[in-house]
Each structure stands twice: as C-alpha cells, then as structure tokens.
N, C-alpha and C positions, 0 to 999 in steps of 0.2 A: 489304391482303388481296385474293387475285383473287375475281374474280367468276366463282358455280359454273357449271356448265360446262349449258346448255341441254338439258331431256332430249325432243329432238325427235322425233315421230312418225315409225314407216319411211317414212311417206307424204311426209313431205314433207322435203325438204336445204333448210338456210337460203339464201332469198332468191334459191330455183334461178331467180325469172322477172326477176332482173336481170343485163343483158348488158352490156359484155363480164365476161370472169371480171375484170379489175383492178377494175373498179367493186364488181363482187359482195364481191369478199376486203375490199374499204377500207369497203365497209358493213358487212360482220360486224366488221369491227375495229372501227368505230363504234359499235356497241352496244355490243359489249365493256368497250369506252371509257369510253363514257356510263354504263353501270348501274353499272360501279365506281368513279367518281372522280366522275360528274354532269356534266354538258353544260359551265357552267360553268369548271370544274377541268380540260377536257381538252382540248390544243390539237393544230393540226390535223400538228405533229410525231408526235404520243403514237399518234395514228392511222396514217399514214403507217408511223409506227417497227413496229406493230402487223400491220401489214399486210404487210413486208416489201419495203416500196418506200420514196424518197425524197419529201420533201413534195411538191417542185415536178408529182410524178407524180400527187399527189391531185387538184392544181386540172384536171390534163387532165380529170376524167371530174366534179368537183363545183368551183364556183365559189368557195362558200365555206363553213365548218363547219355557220352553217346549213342552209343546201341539202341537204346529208348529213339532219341532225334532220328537214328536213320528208321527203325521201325514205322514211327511216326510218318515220315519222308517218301516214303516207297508205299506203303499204304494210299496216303495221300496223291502223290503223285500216279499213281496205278488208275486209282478212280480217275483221275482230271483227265488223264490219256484215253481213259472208254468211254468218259461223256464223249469225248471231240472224234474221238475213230468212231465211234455209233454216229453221227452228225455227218462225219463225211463219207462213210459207206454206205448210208439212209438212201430213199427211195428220194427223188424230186428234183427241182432245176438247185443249181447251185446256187440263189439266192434261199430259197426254203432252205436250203441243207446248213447255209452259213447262219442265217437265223437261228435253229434249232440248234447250232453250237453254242453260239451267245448267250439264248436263254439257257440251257442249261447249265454252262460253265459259269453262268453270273449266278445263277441260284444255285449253283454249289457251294460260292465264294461264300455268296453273305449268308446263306443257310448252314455254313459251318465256319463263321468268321475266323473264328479261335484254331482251331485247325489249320485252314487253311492259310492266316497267317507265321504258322509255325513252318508248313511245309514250304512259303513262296520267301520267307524272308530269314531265316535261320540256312540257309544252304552251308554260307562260309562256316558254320560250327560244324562240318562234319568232317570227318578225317577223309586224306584223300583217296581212299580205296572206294570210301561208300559218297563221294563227292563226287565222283568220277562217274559211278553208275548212275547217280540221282541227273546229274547233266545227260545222259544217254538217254532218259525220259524225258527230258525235256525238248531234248532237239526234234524227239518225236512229236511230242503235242506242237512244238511247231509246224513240223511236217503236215499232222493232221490240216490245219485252219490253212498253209500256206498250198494243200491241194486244191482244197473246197474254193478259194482263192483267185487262183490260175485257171479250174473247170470254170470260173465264170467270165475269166478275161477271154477264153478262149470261144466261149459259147456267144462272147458278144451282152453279156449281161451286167459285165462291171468296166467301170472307167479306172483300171488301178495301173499307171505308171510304171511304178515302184512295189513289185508285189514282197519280196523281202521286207521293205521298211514298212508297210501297211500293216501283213503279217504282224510284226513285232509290236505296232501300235493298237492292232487288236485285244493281242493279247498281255499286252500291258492296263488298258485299260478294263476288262477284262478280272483282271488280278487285283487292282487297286482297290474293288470293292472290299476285298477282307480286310484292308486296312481301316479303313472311312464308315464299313455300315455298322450300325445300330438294333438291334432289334427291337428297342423301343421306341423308334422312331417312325416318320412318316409312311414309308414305303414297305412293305414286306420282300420278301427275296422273287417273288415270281412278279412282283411289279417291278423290281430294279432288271430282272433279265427283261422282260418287255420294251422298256427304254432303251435300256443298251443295242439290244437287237436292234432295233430301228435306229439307234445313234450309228451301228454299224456300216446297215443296208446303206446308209445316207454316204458317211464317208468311202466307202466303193461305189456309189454312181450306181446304186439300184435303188428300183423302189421297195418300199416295206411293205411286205405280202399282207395277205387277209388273212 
C-alpha cells in the first residue's frame, strides 16, 4: 500500500534547505521509502529507483542508508525543537504558550505524517554516534514543554502533580498523530492541533484560551 501523500503547509516545500536538488529528491524518496516499508525493509536501490536515479548516484551525495535516516532525523528533529522553543520563549500566560505548542507540534505531526514518522519511530536504526546526538534533541524538546509546564504550576495556572510524567504524556500524545492521521480523512492538521490543544489545556487543570 503507498504511503499518503504529506499535506504540507504553503510555507514550506519538503526539505527546500537541502542542496543540491539530487540530494533534496533522494531524501524525499527516503522518507517515502521509510514510512511505507521501515527503514529496515528499504534498500538503498528502492530509494535511488524512487528518486529517479541509479543507486551508484545515491552514494555521491549520502555514504550510506544510514546517513540518509540521520539526515532525515536531525532535520526533522531540529524543526520539532523550534516549534516548541518558539511556544515557550512566546510572549503570554503559560497556558497560551502550552497551547501554541500543541497546535503547532500536532500540525506538524500530521502536516508531515510521513516524515515525521520516520524521524519519531526509526530512532533504534541509527548507529550509536548519530543515536546519541538524536537523543540530545530530544531531551530538549522535552525540556522545552516540561518548562512551559512548571511556569504554569508555578503561576498557579495548572493542577500538574507529576510534571515529569504529564510532560512525557503530552508529548507522546502529541507524536502519535503521525502514526494514526490521514490526510483524507475527517480532520485537517490545524483542526487535529485545535483538539489536542484543548485535550491538553484539560489534562493540566487549565481552561482552553479564546
């Protein structure tokens, strides 16, 4: 079965800030790749085939299938850490600012499913030098949401117990969208961030802004 087709914002064309364009098209073939068959299952033919070039023209711009995945990974992961650092260094109470995380990290999930499942659930494929770093961005994007978090248990705005495990259940659910959305489905990506945001605000013990 292929895999649906990304429903990218006008703002941004996949993967415009990788040059030259052959590198660009053999990374989008890569994801491609990856979100329908798994990292695994896809060899570096299936990409190349995908891309409209010969293998031996993939190793010019990537060494080896790896290096694609962490490309991919760090990209990926780069962007989800400036949604959430722009959300908690934003202007507003920390409920506004946790909301504006939500929505935008949920409408990046589903507004780049394919992607983003590549970058939240292929981790273990990579080797541990470039596993290593990719966890280093990740402890931040926690960081990020488990600030925004804590400014509001502090400000008296959130009922969070357990701001560790909330954290972690944010931003798992959160994440799960790129697994589950559709783009031909019910919902668009800035209507699933709208839900979530307020499925948020709800399980911290704040109300959902206007």
């Amino acid at each position: 079965m292929g895999a649906a087709k990304e429903t990218l914002g006008e703002e941004q064309q996949p993967w415009a800030e990788v040059s030259p364009d052959a590198a660009r098209r053999l990374l989008v073939a890569a994801v491609e790749a990856f979100a329908e068959r798994g990292y695994h299952a896809t060899t570096t033919r299936d990409i190349a085939s995908r891309a409209g070039m010969s293998p031996a023209a993939l190793y010019i711009h990537y060494k080896t299938k790896e290096e694609l995945l962490h490309r991919i990974s760090r990209l990926g992961h780069d962007k989800a850490l400036a949604i959430l650092r722009s959300a908690a260094d934003g202007e507003g109470s920390a409920a506004e600012r946790l909301s504006a995380a939500v929505r935008s990290f949920v409408r990046w999930h589903a507004g780049h499913h394919m992607t983003a499942r590549v970058v939240q659930y292929e981790l273990d494929a990579l080797g541990p030098e470039h596993r290593t770093e990719i966890v280093a961005l990740r402890r931040r994007t926690d960081a990020a949401v488990r600030e925004i978090i804590n400014d509001g248990v502090r400000a008296g705005e959130f009922d969070v117990p357990d701001v560790p495990g909330t954290t972690l259940a944010v931003l798992s659910l959160c994440i799960d969208v790129a697994r589950w959305f559709n783009a031909a489905g019910r919902r668009t990506p800035d209507e699933v961030g709208a839900l979530y945001a307020d499925l948020v605000l709800r399980m911290v013990g704040a109300r959902a802004q206007g």
